[in-house]
C-alpha positions as CSV (number, residue, x, y, z in Angstrom):
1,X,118.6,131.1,92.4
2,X,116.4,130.3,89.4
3,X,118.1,127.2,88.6
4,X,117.5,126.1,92.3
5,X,114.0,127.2,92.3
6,X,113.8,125.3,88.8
7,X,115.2,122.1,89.9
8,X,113.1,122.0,93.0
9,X,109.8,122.7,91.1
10,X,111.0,119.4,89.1
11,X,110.8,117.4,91.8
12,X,107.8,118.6,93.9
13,X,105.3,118.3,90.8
14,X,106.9,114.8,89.8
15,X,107.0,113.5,93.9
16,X,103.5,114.6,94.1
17,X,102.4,112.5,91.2
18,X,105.0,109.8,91.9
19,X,103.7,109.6,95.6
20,X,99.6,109.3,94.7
21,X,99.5,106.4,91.9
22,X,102.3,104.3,93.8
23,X,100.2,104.5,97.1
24,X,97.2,102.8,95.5
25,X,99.1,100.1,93.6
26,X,101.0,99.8,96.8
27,X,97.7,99.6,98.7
28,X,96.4,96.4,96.2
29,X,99.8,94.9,96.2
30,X,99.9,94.5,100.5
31,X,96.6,93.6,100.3
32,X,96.6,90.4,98.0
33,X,100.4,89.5,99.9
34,X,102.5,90.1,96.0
35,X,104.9,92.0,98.2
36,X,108.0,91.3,95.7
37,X,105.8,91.5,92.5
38,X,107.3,95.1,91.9
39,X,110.5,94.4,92.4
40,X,110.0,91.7,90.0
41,X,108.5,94.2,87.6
42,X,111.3,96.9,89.0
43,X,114.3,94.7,88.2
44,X,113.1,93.3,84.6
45,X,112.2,97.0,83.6
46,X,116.1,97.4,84.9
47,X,117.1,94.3,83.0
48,X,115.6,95.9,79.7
49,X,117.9,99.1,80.1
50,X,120.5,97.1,80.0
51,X,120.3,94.9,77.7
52,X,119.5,97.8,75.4
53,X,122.5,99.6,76.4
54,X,124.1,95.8,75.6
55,X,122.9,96.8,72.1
56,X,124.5,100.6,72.2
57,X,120.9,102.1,72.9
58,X,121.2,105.1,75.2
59,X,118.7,104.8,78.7
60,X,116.3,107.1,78.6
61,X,115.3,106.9,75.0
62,X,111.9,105.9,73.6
63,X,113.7,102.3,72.3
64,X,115.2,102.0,75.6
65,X,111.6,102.3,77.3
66,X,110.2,100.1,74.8
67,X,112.6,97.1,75.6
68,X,112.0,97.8,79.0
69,X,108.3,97.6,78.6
70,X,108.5,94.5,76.7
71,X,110.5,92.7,79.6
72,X,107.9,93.4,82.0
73,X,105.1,92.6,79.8
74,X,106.6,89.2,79.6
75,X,106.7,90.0,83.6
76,X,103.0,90.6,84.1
77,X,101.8,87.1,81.9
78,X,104.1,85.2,84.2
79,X,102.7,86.8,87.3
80,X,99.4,86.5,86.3
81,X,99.2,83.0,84.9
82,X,102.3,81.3,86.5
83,X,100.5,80.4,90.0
84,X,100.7,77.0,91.8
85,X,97.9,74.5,91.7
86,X,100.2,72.6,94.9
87,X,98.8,74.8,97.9
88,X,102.1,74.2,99.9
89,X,103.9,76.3,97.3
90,X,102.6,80.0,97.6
91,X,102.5,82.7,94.9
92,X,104.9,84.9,96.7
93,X,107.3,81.7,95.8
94,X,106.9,82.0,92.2
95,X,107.2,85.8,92.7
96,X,110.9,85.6,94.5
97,X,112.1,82.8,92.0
98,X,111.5,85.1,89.3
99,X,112.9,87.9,90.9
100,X,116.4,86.4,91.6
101,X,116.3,85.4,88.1
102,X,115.6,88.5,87.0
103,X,118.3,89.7,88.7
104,X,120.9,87.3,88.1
105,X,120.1,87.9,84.6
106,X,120.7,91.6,84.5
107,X,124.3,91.4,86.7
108,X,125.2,88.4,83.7
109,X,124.6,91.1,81.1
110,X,126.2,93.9,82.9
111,X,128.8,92.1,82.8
112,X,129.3,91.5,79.2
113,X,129.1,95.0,78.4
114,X,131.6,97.8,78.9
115,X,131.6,99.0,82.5
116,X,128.2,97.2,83.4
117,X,128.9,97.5,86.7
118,X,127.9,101.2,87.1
119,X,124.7,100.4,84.8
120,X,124.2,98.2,87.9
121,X,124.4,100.9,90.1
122,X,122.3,103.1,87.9
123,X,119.5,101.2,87.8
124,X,119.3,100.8,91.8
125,X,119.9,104.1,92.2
126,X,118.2,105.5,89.3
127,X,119.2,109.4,87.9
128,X,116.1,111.6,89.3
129,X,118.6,114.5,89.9
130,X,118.6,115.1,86.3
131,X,114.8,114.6,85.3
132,X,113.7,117.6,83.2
133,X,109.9,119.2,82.3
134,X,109.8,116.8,79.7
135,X,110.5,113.8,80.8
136,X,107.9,114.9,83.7
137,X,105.2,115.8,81.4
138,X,105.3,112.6,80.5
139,X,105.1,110.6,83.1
140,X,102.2,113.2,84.2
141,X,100.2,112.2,81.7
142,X,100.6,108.6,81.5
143,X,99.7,108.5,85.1
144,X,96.8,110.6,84.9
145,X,96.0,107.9,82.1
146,X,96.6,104.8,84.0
147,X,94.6,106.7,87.2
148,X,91.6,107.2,84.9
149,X,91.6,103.6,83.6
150,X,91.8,102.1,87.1
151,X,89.2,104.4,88.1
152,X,86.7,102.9,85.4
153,X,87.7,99.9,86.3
154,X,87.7,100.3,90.0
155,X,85.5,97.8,90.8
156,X,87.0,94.8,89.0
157,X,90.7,95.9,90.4
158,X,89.8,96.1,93.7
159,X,87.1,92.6,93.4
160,X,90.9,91.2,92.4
161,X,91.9,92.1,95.4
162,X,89.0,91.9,98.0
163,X,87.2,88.7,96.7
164,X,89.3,86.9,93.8
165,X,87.4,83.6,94.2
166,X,84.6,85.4,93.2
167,X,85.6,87.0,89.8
168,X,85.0,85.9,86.3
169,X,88.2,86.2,84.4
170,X,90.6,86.3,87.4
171,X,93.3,85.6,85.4
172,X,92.8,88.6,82.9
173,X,91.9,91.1,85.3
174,X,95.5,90.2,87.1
175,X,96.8,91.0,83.9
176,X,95.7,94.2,83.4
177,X,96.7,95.0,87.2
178,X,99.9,93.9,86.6
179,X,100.4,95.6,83.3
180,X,99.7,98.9,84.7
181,X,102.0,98.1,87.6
182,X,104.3,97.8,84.9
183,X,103.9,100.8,82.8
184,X,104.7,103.0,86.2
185,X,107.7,100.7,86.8
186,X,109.2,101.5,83.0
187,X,108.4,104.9,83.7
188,X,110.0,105.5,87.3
189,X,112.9,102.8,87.3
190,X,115.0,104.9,85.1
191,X,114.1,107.8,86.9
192,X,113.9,106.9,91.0
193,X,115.9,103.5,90.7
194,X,115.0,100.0,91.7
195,X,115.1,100.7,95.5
196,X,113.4,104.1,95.4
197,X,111.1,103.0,93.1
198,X,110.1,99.8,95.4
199,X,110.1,102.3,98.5
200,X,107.3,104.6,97.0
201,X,105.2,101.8,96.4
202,X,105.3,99.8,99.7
203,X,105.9,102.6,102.5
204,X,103.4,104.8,102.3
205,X,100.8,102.2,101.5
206,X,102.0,99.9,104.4
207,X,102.1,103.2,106.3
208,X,98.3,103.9,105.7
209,X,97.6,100.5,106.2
210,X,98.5,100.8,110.3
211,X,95.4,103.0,110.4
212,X,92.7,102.2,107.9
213,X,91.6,99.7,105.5
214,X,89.1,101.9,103.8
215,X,90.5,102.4,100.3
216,X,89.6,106.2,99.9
217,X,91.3,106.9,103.3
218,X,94.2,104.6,102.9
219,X,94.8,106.4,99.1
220,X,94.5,109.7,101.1
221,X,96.6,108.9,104.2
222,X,99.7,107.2,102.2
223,X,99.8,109.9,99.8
224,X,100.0,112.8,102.5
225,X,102.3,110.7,104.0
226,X,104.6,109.9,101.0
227,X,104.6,113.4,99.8
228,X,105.4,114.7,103.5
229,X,108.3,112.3,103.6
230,X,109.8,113.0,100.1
231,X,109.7,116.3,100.2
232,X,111.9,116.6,103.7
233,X,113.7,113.8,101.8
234,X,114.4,116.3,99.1
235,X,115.5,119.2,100.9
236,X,117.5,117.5,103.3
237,X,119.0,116.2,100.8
238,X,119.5,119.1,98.7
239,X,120.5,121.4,101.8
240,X,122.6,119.2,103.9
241,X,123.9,117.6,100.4
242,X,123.2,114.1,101.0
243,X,122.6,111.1,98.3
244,X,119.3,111.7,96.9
245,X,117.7,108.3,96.7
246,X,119.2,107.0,99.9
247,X,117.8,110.1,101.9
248,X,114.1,110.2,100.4
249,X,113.8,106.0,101.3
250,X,115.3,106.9,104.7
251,X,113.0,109.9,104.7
252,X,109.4,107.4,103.8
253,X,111.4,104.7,106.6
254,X,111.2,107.3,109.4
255,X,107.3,108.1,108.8
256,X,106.5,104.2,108.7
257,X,108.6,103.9,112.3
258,X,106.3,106.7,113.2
259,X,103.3,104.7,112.3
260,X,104.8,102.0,114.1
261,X,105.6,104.1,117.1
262,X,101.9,105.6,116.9
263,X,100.1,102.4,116.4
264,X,101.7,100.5,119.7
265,X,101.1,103.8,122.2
266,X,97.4,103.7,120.7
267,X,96.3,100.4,119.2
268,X,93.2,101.6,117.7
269,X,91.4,99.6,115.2
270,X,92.4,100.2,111.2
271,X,89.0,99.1,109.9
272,X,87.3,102.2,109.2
């Protein structure tokens, strides 16, 4: 009973934190149209696992996390510098090019190493069954961190966003956005998974987005609803003992149909 009560604590405190800094990055990312930028970001913080367990370094440790956050630093300078002056070519391009890549290049080192294949598998479906206080402490804290520097510079992030033409240092400032992104995506990959991972940061926010386009009420509406979704995700799964991962994406998927579902019977306007 204590164990159960133990491992379901776990989760709720880490899906409640998981669930409120995702929605707003989510909420930027729909906005400006980067919708694979994450999984960019996702799949090079992936790549860095494994090339680190290429090296005999174990997932999960600070050396492991720090290769990872190097590959997605060298993520974010692409992203934010690597855009096309030819108009016919968008960003998004750019964004899935470097994406395949990135994934091309994590299956071609999987597959030098000793059973890479289920390193594969690992990083898509990441190991949040056995996160512990610690490693949740953790990511507490450097999101609390990352919340409190976006909040300082809220209005720069979100002129990014709103009105880029119009900001000094574009460039820099989508840096520092994409940098952030990162840090969560080093932080939750190993955790949630590349698929998880991408489905806490696009449903909810597209979720909110059917409704409202105010940023207070989109951050407050996505969160509600990601943290209502994951946690029937969770005890579904843990009752009715199905995959983890699989049911808490399903889970966030059934709330956005609902939004969906909602929006067509009563297509009020989401500009408020």
């Amino acid at each position: 009973m204590l164990q159960t009560l133990e491992f379901l604590s776990i989760q709720i405190v880490l899906l409640f934190v998981v669930t409120s800094v995702h929605t707003y990055i989510g909420l930027h990312i729909i906005r400006r149209g980067l919708i694979f930028s994450d999984l960019v970001l996702d799949q090079l913080a992936a790549l860095g696992v494994i090339i680190g367990v290429g090296f005999g370094i174990q997932g999960g440790t600070a050396i492991s996390y720090g290769i990872s956050f190097l590959a997605v630093l060298g993520g974010s300078f692409l992203l934010a510098y690597v855009k096309p002056a030819d108009k016919q070519i968008p960003h998004e391009a750019i964004i899935g090019i470097l994406y395949a890549l990135a994934l091309v290049a994590s299956v071609m080192v999987a597959d030098k190493i000793t059973g890479g294949a289920a390193y594969v598998t690992q990083t898509l479906s990441g190991t949040m069954l056995w996160v512990n206080w610690n490693l949740v402490i953790v990511t507490v804290i450097a999101y609390i961190l990352l919340s409190i520097l976006h909040w300082f510079y809220r209005h720069k992030i979100i002129g990014i966003t709103e009105n880029p033409r119009k900001m000094k240092n574009e460039n820099f400032w989508d840096l520092l956005f994409f940098i952030t992104q990162g840090i969560i995506t080093v932080l939750i990959v190993p955790i949630a998974g590349v698929l998880l991972a991408y489905g806490f940061l696009m449903i909810p926010a597209a979720t909110s987005l059917l409704f409202t386009r105010n940023w207070r009420s989109g951050l407050l509406l996505g969160w509600g609803i990601g943290f209502a979704a994951s946690m029937i995700g969770l005890f579904s799964s843990y009752f009715f003992r199905l995959p983890y991962g699989p049911t808490l994406v399903l889970a966030l998927g059934f709330f956005f149909g609902l939004g969906l579902a909602i929006k067509m019977i009563h297509p009020v306007s989401n500009q408020g």
